[in-house]
C-alpha positions as CSV (number, residue, x, y, z in Angstrom):
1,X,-26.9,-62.3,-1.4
2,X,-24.6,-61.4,1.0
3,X,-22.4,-63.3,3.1
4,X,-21.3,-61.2,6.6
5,X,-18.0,-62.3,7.7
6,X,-18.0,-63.8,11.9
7,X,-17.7,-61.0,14.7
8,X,-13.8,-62.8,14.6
9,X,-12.9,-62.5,11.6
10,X,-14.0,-59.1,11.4
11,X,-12.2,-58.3,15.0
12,X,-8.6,-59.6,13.6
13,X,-9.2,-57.7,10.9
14,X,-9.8,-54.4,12.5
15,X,-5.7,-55.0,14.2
16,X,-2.8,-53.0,13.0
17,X,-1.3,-54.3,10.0
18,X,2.3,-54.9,8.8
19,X,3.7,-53.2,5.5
20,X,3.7,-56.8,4.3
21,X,0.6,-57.6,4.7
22,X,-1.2,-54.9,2.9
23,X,-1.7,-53.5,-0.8
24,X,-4.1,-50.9,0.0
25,X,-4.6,-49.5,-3.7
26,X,-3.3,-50.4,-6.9
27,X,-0.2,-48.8,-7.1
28,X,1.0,-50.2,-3.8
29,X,1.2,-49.2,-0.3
30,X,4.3,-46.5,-1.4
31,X,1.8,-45.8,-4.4
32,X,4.7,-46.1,-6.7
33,X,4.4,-50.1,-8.1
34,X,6.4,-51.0,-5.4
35,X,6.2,-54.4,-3.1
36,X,7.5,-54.5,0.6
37,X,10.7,-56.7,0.6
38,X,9.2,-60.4,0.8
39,X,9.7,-64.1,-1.1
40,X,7.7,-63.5,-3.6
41,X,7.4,-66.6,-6.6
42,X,9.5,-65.8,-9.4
43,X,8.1,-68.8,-11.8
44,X,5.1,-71.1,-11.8
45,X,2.5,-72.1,-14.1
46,X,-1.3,-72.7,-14.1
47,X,-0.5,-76.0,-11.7
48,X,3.2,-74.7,-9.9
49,X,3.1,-72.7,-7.1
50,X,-0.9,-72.0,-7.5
51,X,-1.9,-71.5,-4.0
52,X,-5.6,-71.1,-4.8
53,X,-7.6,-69.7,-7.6
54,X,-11.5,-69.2,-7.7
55,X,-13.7,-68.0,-10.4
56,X,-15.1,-64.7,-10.8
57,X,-18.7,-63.4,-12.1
58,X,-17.8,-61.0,-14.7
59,X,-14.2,-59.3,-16.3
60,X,-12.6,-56.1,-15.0
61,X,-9.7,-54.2,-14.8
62,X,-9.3,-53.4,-10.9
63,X,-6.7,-54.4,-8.9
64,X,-7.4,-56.3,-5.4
65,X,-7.3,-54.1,-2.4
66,X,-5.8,-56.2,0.5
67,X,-6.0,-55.3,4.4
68,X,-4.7,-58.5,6.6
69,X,-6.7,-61.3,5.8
70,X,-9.4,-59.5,3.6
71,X,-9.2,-58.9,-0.1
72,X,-12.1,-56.8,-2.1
73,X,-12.2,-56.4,-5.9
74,X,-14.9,-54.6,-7.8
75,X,-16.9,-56.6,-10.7
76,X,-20.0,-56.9,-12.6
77,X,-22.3,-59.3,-11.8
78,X,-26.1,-59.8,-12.7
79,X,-26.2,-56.3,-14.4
80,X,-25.6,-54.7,-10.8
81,X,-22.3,-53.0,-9.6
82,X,-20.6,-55.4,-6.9
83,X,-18.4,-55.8,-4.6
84,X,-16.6,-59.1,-3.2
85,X,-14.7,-60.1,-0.6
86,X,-11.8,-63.3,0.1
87,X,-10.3,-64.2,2.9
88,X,-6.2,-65.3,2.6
89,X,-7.8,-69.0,1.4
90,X,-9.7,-67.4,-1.5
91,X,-12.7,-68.1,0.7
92,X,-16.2,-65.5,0.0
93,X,-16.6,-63.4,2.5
94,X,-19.3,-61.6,1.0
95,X,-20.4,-59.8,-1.7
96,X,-22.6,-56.9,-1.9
97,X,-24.6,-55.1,-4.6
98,X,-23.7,-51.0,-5.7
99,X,-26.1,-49.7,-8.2
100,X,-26.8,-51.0,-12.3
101,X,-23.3,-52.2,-14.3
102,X,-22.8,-49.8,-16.8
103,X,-20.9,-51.6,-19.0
104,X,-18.0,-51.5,-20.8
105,X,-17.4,-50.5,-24.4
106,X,-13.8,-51.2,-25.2
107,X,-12.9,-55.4,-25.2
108,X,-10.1,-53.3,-22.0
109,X,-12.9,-52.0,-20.2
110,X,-15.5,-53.2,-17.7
111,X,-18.2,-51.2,-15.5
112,X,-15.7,-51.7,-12.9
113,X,-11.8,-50.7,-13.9
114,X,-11.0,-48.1,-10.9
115,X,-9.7,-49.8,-8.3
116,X,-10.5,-49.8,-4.7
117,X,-8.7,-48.5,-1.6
118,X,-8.4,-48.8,1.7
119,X,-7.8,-46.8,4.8
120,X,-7.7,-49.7,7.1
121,X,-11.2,-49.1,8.3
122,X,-13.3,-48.8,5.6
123,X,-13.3,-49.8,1.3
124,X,-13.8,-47.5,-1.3
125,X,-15.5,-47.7,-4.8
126,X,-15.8,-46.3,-7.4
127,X,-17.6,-47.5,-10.8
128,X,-18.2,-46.2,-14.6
129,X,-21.9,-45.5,-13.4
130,X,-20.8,-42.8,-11.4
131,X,-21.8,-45.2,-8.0
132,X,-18.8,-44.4,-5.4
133,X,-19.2,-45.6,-1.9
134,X,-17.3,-46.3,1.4
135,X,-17.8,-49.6,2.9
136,X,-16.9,-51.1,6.3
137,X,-15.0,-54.6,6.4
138,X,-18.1,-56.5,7.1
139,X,-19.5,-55.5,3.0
140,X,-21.8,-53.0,4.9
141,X,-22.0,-49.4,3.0
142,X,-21.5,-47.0,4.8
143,X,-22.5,-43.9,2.8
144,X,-23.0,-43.8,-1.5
145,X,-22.6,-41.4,-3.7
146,X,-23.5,-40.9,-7.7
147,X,-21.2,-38.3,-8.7
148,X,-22.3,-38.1,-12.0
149,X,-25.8,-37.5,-10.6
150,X,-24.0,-35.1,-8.2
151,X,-22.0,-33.3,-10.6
152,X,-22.6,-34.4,-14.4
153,X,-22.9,-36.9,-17.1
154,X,-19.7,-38.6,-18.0
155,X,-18.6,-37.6,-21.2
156,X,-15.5,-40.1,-21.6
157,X,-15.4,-41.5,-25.2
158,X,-14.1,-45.1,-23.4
159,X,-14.3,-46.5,-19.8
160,X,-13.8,-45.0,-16.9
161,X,-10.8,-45.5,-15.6
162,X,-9.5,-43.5,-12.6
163,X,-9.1,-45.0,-9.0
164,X,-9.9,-42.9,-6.0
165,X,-6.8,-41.8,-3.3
166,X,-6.5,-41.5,0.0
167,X,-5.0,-38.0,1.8
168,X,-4.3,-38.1,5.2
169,X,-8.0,-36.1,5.6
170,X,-9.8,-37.7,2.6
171,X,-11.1,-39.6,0.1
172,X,-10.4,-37.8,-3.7
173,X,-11.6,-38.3,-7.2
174,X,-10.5,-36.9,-10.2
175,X,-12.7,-36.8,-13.4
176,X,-11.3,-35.5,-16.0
177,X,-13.2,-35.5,-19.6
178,X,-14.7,-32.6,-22.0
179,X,-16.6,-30.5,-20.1
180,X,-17.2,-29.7,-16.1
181,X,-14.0,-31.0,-15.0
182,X,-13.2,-31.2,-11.2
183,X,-11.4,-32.8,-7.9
184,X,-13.5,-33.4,-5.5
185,X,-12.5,-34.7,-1.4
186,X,-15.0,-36.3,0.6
187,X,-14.8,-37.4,4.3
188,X,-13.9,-41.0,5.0
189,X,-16.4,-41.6,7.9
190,X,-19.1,-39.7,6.5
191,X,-18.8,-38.8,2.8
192,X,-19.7,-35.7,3.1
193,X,-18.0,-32.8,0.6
194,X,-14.7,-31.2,2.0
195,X,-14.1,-29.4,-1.3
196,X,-14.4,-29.9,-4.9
197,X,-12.5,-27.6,-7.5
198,X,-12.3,-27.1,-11.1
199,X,-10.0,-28.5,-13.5
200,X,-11.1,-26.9,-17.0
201,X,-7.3,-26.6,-18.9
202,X,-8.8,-25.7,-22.3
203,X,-7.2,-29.4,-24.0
204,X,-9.1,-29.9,-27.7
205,X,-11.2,-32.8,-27.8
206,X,-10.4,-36.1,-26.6
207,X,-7.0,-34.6,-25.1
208,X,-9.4,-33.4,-22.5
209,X,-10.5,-36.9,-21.1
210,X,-8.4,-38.8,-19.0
211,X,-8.1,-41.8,-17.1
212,X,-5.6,-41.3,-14.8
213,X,-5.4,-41.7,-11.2
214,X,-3.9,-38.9,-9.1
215,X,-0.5,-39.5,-7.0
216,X,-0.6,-38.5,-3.2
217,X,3.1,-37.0,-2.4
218,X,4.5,-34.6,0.2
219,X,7.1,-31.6,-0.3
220,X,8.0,-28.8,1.6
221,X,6.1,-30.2,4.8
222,X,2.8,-30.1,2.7
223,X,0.7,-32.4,1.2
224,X,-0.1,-32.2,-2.2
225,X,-2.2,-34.2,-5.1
226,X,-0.1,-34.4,-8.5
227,X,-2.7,-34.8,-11.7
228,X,-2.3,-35.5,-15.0
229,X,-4.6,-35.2,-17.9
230,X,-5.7,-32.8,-20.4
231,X,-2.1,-31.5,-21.8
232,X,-1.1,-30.5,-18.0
233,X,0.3,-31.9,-15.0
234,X,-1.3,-30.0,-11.8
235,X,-0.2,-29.6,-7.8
236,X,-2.7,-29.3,-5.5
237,X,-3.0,-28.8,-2.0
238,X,-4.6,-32.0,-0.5
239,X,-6.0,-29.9,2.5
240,X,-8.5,-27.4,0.3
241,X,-7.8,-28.7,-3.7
242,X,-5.8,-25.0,-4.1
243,X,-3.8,-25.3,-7.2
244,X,-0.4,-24.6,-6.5
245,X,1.9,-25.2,-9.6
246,X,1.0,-26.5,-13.0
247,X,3.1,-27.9,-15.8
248,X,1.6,-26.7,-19.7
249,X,3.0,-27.8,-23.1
250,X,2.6,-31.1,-23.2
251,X,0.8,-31.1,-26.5
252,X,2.1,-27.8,-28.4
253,X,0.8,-28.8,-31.7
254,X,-2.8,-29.1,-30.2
255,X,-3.5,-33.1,-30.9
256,X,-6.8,-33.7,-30.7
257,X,-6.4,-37.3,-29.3
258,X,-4.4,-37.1,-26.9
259,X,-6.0,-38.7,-23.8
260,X,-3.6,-40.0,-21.1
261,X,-4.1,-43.5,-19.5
262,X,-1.2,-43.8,-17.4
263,X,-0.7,-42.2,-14.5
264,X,2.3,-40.2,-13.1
265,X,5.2,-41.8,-10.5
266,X,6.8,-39.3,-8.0
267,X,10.8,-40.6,-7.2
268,X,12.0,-38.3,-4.8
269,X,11.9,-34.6,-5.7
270,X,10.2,-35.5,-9.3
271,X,7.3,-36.5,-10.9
272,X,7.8,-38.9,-14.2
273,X,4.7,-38.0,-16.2
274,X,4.0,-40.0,-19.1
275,X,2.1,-38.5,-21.6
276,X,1.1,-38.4,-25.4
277,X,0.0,-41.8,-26.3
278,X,3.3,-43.0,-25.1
279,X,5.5,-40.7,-26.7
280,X,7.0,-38.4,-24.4
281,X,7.8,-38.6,-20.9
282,X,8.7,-35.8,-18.9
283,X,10.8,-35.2,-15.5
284,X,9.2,-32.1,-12.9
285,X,10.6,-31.1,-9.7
286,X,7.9,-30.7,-7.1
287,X,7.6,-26.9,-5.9
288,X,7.1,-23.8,-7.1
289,X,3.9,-21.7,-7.5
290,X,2.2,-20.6,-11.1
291,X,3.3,-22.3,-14.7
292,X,6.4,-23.7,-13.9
293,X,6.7,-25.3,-17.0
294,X,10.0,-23.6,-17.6
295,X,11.7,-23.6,-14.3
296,X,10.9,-27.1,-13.0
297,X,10.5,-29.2,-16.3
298,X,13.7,-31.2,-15.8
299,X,14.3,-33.6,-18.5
300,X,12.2,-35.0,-21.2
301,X,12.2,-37.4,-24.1
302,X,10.2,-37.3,-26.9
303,X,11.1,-40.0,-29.4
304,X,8.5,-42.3,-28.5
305,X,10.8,-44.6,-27.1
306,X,10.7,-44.1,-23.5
307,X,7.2,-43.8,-22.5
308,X,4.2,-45.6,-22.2
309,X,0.7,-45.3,-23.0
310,X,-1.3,-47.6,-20.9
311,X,1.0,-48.9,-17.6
312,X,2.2,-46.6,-15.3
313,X,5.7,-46.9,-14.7
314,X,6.9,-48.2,-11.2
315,X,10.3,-46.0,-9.6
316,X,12.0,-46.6,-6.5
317,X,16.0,-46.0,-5.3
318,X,16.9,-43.0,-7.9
319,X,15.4,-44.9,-10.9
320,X,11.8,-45.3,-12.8
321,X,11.1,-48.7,-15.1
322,X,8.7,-48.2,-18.0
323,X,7.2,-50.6,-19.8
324,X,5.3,-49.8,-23.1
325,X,2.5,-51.2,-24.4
326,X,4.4,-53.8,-27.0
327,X,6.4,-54.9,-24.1
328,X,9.9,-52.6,-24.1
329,X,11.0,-52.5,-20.6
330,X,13.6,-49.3,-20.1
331,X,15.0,-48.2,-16.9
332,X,16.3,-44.7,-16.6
333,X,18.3,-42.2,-14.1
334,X,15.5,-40.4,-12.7
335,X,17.7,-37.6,-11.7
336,X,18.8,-37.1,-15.5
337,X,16.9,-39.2,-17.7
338,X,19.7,-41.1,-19.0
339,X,18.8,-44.4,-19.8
340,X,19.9,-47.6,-18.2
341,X,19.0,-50.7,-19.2
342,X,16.5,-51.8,-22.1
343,X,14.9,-54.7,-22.9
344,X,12.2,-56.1,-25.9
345,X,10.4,-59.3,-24.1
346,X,9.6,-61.3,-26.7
347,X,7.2,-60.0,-29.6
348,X,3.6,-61.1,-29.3
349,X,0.6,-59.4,-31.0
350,X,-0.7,-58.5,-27.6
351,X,-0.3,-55.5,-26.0
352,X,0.6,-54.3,-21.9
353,X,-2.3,-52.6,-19.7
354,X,-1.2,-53.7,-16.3
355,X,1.5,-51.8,-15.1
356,X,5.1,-52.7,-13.8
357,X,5.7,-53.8,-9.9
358,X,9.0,-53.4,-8.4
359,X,9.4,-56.7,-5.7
360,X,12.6,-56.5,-4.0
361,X,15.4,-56.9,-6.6
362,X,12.9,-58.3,-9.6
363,X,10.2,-56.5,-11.7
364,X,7.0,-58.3,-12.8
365,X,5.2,-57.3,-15.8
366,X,1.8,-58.5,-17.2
367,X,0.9,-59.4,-21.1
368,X,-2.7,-59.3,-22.1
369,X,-2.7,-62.7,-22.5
370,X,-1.8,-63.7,-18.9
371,X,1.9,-64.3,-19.6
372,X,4.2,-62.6,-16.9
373,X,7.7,-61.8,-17.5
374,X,9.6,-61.8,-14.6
375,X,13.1,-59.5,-14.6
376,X,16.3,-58.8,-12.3
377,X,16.4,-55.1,-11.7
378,X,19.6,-54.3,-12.4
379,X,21.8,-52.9,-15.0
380,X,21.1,-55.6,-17.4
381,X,17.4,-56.4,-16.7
382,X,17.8,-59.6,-17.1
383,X,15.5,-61.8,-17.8
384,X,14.1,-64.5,-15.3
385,X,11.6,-66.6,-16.1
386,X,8.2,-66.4,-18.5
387,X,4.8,-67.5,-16.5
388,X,1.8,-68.3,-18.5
389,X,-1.9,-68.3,-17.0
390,X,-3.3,-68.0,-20.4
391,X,-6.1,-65.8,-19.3
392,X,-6.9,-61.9,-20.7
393,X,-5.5,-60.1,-17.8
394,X,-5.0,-56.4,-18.0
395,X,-5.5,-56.0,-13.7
396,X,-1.9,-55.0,-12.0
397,X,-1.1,-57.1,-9.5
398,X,-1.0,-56.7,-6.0
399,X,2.0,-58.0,-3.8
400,X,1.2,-59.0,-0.4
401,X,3.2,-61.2,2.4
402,X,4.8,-63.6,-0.4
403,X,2.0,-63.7,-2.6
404,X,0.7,-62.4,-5.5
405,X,-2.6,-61.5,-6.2
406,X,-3.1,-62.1,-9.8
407,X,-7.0,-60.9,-11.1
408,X,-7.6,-61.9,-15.1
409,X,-11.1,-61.4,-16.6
410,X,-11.7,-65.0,-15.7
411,X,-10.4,-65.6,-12.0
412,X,-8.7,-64.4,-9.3
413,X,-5.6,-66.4,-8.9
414,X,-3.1,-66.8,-5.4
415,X,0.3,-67.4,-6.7
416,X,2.5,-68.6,-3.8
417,X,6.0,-70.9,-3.4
């Protein structure tokens, strides 16, 4: 059933909004797992500083998209794709049906891990069953496609993972796997096809597949799409999908298993690309034309020390904060690598999937089990307070107008002072 929000409601919610009052995909409205300046909670508990929580009809991994007073999140229910909506009181909206749930096969995963985003006029979705729609803020959909019905069977070994990005023209999705490979840009209004390209890189085995989410970034007055997966990191030209620069090496000894998870972070003139299970992360300077694997590859490390394999790492004012998956937090000079600060949070047998968000001076990071460690950005990275919600969370958070948006398997939880 679906519940269609008042002619009101849905009028406010067509008005301009404020950087505050938006996270309109998962990394952010900078896409870079930062948080507009705002008084965001820095400790409570499952009963402190709990402005609402409500249950939810089936675990994921997607982050909440938020426009104004509306946020949507993706879920299973009932064996069907759906999508919900909540108002600012953690009120239903409505919820509408996309397609048969194709479930999940790792304990991580879910029929619905990408996340939505936003434009500001319309939602889009994306699911493991290859279901990927735009719909307007009353839950209507507007257009639906099945790319795998488009374009091929997913051959992923795990769940599907990518979100879809908005360009100032369109809608994109990467699907990266072994086999037919591609980018493809679709029109927000209508869905139809602006351009879909190849991306076939040759990577052995599971270093083919991927499950990262492209980064939207200008240079040079253009605007490009940086990719990683499948032992390269790729420039594109967001107008046509023209590859314009690519990054190789990333896996000269040919490891078979080398998937990527997280997704890239562009700081200024350079994208931080993690990469090999966590154990290299690599510095590019945006530009050039070809393999500019030589000329543009900055700084890297490869000790397996400063990288990740799961969360993304979060950069903003000259530096990027990585947090592996056992819970070492390192910030480093993006300019030259050098490290900064480090930090173990304390050891726990589970791991880090939700990645790091920068909120004015503090950085919040998500355990497995619900536990958020809250830490001052600074030179010291010191440590704040330790939050427990005791629930299997692996969503990142979203940030909006002093609250946060905290999505476990379980519930959807409104943390505000």
């Amino acid at each position: 059933m679906r519940y269609l929000l008042s002619f009101v409601f849905a009028a406010a919610l067509a008005q301009p909004a404020s950087a505050a009052d938006v996270w309109p995909s998962w990394r952010g409205p900078a896409g870079n797992g930062t948080a507009p300046a705002d008084d965001y909670p820095t400790s409570w508990s499952t009963d402190e500083n709990v402005a609402w929580k409500v249950d939810l009809p089936g675990g994921a991994g997607s982050t909440p998209t938020v426009w104004n007073d509306l946020i949507v999140l993706t879920t299973p229910r009932d064996g069907k794709n759906y999508i919900l909506a909540y108002n600012m009181s953690g009120e239903l909206q409505w919820a509408t049906p996309l397609g048969d749930e194709r479930p999940g096969k790792h304990r991580k995963g879910s029929g619905s891990n990408p996340s939505p985003v936003t434009d500001g006029e319309r939602v889009f979705v994306y699911f493991k069953s290859g279901d990927f729609a735009a719909l307007d803020f009353e839950g209507n959909v507007l257009w639906h496609h099945n790319l795998q019905e488009k374009y091929g069977e997913d051959t992923l070994w795990w769940d599907l993972g990518t979100s879809p990005v908005l360009t100032s023209k369109h809608v994109v999705v990467a699907c990266m796997q072994t086999g037919p490979s591609y980018l493809a840009a679709f029109a927000p209004a209508t869905g139809e096809v602006a351009w879909k390209v190849d991306r076939n890189l040759g990577a052995p085995s599971e270093a083919a597949q991927s499950y990262s989410t492209p980064v939207v970034t200008q240079h040079d007055g253009r605007e490009i799409l940086v990719v990683l997966g499948a032992d390269h990191v790729t420039a594109h030209d967001a107008a046509d999908g023209t590859l314009l620069w690519k990054i190789s090496g990333m896996n000269p000894e040919g490891n078979e298993y080398f998937r990527s998870i997280a997704s890239p972070v562009v700081e200024g003139d350079l994208v931080i690309a993690p990469y090999a299970r966590g154990n290299t992360l690599t510095a590019i300077r945006l530009g050039g034309s070809g393999d500019v694997t030589k000329s543009h590859t900055v700084w890297a490390h490869d000790d397996g020390e400063l990288s990740a394999d799961v969360p993304t790492p979060a950069a903003k004012d000259g530096r990027v904060y990585v947090c592996d998956d056992k819970g070492t937090v390192s910030c480093l000079d993006v300019a030259t690598g050098k490290v900064i600060a480090q930090r173990q949070l304390p050891k726990n047998r589970n791991a880090y999937s939700a990645s790091p968000i920068l909120a004015g001076e503090y950085l919040y990071l998500i355990r497995e089990d619900g536990t958020v460690y809250v830490l001052k950005a600074n030179d010291e990275l010191e440590l704040v307070s330790e939050n427990e919600l005791g629930e299997f969370t692996v969503a990142t958070p979203a940030f909006v107008d002093g609250r946060i948006l905290i999505r476990s398997f379980d519930r959807l939880w409104c943390i505000a002072k």
